[in-house]
N, C-alpha and C positions, 0 to 999 in steps of 0.2 A: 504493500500500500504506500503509494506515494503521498507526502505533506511536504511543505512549502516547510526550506529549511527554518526561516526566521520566524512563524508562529506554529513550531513541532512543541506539545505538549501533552504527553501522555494520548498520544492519538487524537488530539482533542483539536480544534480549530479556537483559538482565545485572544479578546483582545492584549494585545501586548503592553505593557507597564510603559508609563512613558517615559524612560530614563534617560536622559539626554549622553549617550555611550556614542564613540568616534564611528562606530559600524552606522547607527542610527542618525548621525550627524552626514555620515559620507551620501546616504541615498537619500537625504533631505534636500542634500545639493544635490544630486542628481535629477531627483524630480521637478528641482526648482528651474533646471537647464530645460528642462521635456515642456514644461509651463511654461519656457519663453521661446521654444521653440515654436509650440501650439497657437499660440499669439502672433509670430512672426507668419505662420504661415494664413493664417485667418486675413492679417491685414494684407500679405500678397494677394490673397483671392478679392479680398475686398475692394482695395484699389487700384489693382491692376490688370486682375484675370476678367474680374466682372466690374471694371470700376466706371461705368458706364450704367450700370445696372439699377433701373428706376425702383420705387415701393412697389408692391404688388399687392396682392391680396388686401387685408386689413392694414398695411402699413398704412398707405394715405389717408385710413380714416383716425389709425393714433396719431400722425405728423399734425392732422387739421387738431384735433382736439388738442394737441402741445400747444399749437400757435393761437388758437382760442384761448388757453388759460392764462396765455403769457398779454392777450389784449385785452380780457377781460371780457371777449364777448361769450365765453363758451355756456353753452344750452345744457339740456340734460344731457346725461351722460348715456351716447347707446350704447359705448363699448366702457366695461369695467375701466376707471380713472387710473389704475396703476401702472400701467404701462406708459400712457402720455405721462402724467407726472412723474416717470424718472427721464423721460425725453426733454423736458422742459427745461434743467439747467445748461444743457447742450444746446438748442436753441435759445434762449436768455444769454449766454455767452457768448456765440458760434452765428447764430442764425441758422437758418433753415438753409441748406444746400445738398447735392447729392454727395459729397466728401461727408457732411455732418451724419446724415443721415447712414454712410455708410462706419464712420468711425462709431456713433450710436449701436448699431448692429455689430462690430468689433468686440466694443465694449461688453455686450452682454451676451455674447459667447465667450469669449473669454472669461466671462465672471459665471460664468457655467463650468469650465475648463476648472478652474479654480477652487470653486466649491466642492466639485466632483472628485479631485486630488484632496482634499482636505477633509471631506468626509469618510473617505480610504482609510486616510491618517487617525481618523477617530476609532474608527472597527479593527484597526491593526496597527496601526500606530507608522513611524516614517521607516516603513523597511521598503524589504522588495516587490512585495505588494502593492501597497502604495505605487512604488514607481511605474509597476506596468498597467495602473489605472488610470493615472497620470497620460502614460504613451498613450495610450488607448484609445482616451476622449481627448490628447491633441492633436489624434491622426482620426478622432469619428469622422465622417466624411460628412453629414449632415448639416453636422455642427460648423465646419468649414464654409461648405459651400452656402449655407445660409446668413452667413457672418455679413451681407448686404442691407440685411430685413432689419427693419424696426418688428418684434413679434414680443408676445406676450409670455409665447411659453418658456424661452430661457429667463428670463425675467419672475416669471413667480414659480420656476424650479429654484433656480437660485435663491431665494428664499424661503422655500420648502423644506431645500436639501439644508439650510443653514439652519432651519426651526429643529429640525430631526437630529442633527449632527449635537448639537445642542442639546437638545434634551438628555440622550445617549450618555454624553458628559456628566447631566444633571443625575442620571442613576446613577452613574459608578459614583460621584461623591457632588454633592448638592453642594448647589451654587445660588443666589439669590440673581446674582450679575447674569449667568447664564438662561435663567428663566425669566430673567424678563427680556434678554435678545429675544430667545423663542418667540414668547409672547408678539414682540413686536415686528419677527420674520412671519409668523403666521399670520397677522394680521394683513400685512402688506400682501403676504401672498393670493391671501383671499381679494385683498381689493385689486387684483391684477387678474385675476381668475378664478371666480368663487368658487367652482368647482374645488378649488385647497380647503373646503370646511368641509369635507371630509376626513382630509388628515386631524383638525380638533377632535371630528367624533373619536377616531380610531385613540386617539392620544389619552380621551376620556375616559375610554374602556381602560385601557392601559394603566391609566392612575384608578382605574377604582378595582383592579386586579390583585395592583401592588399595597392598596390598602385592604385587602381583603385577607392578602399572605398577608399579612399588618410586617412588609418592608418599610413603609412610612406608615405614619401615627395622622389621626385623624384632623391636627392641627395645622403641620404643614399640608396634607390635600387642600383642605378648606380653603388657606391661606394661597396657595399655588393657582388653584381655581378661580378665587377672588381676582388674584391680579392679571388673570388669563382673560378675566372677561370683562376689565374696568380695562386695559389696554385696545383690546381687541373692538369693544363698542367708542372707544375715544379715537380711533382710528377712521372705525367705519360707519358707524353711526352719522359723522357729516354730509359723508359722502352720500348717506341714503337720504338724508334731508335736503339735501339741494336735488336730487329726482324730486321728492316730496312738492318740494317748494316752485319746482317746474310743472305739477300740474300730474304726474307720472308714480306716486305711490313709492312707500317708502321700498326702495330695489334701489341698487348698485349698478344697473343696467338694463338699456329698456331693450334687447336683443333676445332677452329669456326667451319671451312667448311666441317670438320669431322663428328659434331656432326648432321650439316644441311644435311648432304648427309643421312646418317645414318638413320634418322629419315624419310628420304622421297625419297626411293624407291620402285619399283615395289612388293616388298616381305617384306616391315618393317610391323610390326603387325600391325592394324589401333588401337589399344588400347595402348599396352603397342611399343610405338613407338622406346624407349632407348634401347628395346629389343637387337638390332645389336650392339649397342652402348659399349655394357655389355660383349659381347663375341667376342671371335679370329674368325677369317675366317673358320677356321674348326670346328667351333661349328655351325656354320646355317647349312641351307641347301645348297645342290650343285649349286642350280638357282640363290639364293640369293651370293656364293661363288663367282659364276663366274661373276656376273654385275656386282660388289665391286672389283673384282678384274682386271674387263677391267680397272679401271682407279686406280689401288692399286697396281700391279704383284708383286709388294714385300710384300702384305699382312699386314704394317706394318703404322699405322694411323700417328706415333710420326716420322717416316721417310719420309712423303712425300714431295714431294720438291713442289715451290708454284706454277710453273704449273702444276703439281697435284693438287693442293689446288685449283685452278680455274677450274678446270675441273669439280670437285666434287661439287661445288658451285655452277657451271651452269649446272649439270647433275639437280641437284637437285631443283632449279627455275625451270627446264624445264619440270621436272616432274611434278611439282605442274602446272605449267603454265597450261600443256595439261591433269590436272584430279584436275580442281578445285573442285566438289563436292566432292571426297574422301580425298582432302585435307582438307576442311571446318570439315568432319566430322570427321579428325585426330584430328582437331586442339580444336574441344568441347571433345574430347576424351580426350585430355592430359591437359585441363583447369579442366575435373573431376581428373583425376590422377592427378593434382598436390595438390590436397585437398584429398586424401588417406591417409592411417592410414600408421604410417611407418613401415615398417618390415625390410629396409636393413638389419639395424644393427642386428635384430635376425639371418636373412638367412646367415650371414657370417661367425657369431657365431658357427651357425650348420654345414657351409660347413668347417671349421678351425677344429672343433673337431669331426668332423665326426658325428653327434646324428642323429637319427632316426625323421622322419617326428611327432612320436608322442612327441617324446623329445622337436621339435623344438615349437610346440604348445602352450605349458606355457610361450615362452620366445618369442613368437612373439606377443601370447596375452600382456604380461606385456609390451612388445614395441609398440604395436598400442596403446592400452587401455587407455596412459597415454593423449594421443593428441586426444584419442575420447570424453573423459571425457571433456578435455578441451574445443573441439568446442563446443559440447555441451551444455556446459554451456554459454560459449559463446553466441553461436548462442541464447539463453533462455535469458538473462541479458533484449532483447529488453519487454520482455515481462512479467519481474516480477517487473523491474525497470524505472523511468523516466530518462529515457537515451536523452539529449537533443540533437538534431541533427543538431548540428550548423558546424559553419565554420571547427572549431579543428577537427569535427567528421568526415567531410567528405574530410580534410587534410590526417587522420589517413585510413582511408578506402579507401581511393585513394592509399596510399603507400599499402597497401594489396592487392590490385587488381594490381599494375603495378606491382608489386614484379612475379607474375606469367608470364607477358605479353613474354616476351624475348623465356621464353618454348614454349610460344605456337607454334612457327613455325618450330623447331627442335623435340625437345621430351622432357618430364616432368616427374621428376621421385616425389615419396610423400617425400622426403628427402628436396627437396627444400623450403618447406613452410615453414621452420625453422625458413626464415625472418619475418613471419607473427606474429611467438608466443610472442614475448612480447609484440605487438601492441593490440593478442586478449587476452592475459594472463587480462589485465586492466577489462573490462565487465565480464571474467571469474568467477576473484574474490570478484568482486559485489556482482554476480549472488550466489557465495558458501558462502557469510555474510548473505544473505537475509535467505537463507535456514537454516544457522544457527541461526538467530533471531527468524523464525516464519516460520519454517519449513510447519506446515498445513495449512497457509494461502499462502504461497506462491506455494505450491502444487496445489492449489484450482485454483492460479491465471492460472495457467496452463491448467489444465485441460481443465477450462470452454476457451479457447484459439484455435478454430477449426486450426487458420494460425500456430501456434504452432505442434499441431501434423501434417500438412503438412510439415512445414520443417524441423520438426526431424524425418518423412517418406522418403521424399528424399536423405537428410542427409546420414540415412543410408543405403538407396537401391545405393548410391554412393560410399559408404562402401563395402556393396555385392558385385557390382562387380569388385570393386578392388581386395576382395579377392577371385574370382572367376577367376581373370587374372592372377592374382600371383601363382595360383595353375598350371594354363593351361599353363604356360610358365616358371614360375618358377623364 
């Protein structure tokens, strides 16, 4: 059985004591050369490879909400305020240009890159480990090639991964300082993407687990919880008031009922459910045109006023309501697509420069390939390593599983999993020490592993039909 020399204990997988020792000094620098490596190459692609390369998607609707906040005209908010308000000092300084806008996008892969090394460092402390999670996500290929975009989701992973990392810390030995970072990454996180109050529920369980083993006493919960939720509402609580005060009900974003309608009508794909989600009224069909547009006639998602927005909400319970079976099977549908290989970022690529379907091939493979290699291995660490399956483990696998939960009832695009990678980057990098130790015995450990080839069979016929939807729909 092969383990990763620097955390071998009694067969055991364990975070490492953080002692500041010249071995643990030597690959702290080394990780820190792979972090500036990972940086140097994001801004090559950034301003060079693609340095022409405009907003796409939801970019030019965070860039307008930046420049509205910084003139004071901005309205309610459709998309969550967290993402333009980290855009805003950069604009405020810089102004608005495509250099800005691409430095912005630098910046928060990179601070993705970062976190992602540093949360490593938390589970195992600065060995070798670490380093090849480090390499890892500054060679993700995703990460790179999107390093253009203003987006949301390196932005409130980065402070997901920083709230989690954090807490982690706050078990092995309690910290006041460290729990109110937490606090105040969670917070941030949700107002960039609320879909992260999930990770609070999971967090919640988790403290009322640990006061159940009575590991902590019922004074510090109380007290931990208190300040969890006087941060958390001082945060976002404004933000829901100024929707409030537009007219739009206390929400963080008037996009919700957009997204729930969208996902669940008579004509959404049952696979690729975001399909509508993705295109103007004149890109579907005339059936689909015209029932989006009994309750839309201005055609226009970011315009609707919030009796439109209730209408769409209960168009859409009402549909599910009256076709629960094709809703159930929407919704295993979009739990497999949110675990797809990503290709946004290539497709945009291709649709921005125009390149041919064979063009776009190389540059969707090097964007899926990176996250397939990764589950993969992943998914493999259970079976080459003694991987203990304790409390931590299924702390960590719970925030993976609730991180999806929120899609399943609207639509799930593979872009989302993003929150998931540095939680599975940890067993990835295991699983690529093991292989480079004793490459033919850990091969061997595999093979002879029949549950093994079943779930890197499923795995990838999960894969196939992603990309068998992504072709059929585009």
């Amino acid at each position: 059985m092969v383990q990763p020399t620097n955390v071998r204990r009694k067969g055991d997988i364990r975070i490492m004591k953080r002692i500041k020792t010249p071995i643990e000094h030597q690959w702290f620098t080394r990780t820190l050369v792979v972090i500036a490596i990972g940086i140097a190459l994001r801004c090559l692609v950034s301003f060079v490879v693609l340095g022409n390369m405009p907003q796409v998607e939801d970019g030019p609707s965070y860039s307008l909400q930046a420049q509205q906040m910084i003139d004071g005209t901005i309205g309610y908010y459709y998309f969550p305020p967290g993402t333009a308000i980290s855009v805003v000092p950069f604009y405020w300084l810089l102004g608005q240009t495509v250099f800005v806008d691409h430095l912005i996008g630098v910046v928060h892969t990179s601070a993705f890159l970062i976190i992602a090394a540093w949360f490593a460092s938390v589970m195992l402390g600065w060995g070798r480990v670490t380093f090849i999670a480090a390499m890892f996500v500054a060679f993700y290929p995703n990460s790179f090639l999107s390093a253009t975009q203003i987006s949301s989701m390196p932005v409130s992973v980065v402070f997901l991964t920083g709230a989690i990392g954090l807490i982690l810390r706050c078990h092995e030995k309690w910290s006041w300082h460290r729990w109110i970072g937490a606090s105040l990454c969670l917070a941030a996180a949700i107002a960039t993407r609320p879909a992260s109050v999930m990770a609070v529920v999971v967090i919640a369980i988790a403290g009322m687990y640990l006061l159940w083993q009575r590991k902590i006493n019922v004074s510090l919960f109380t007290s931990a919880a208190m300040a969890l939720c006087v941060i958390m509402a001082s945060m976002i609580v404004p933000l829901m008031q100024h929707n409030f005060q537009h007219g739009h009900g206390w929400t963080l974003s008037t996009n919700n009922e957009w997204n729930l309608f969208a996902g669940n009508t008579p004509y959404t794909p049952d696979y690729k459910t975001g399909h509508f989600g993705q295109r103007r009224f004149d890109q579907v069909s005339p059936e689909a045109r015209a029932y989006m547009s009994a309750i839309l006639p201005h055609e226009s998602p970011t315009a609707a006023t919030y009796e439109q927005r209730k209408s769409m909400r209960a168009a859409a319970f009402d549909y599910m309501q009256h076709h629960p079976i094709r809703t159930l099977y929407r919704v295993t549908n979009r739990a497999r697509a949110f675990w797809g290989f990503d290709y946004a970022t290539a497709r945009t690529i291709q649709n921005e420069y125009g390149l041919s379907n064979l063009a776009f091939l190389p540059i969707v493979a090097l964007d899926g390939g990176g996250y397939l290699l990764l589950i993969m291995l992943a998914l493999s660490a259970p079976f080459i390593l003694q991987l203990p399956f304790n409390a931590k483990g299924a702390f960590l696998l719970s925030l993976c599983a609730a991180g999806m939960i929120p899609y399943l009832i609207a639509f799930a695009q593979a872009r989302y999993h993003l929150s998931a990678i540095p939680l599975l980057l940890i067993p990835a990098s295991l699983a690529i020490i093991a292989f480079l130790e004793n490459p033919k015995h850990t091969w061997q450990r595999l093979y002879s592993r029949p549950l093994w080839w079943a779930v890197m069979a499923a795995f990838l016929l999960m894969q196939a039909e992603s990309a068998y939807y992504l072709i059929l729909l585009r």
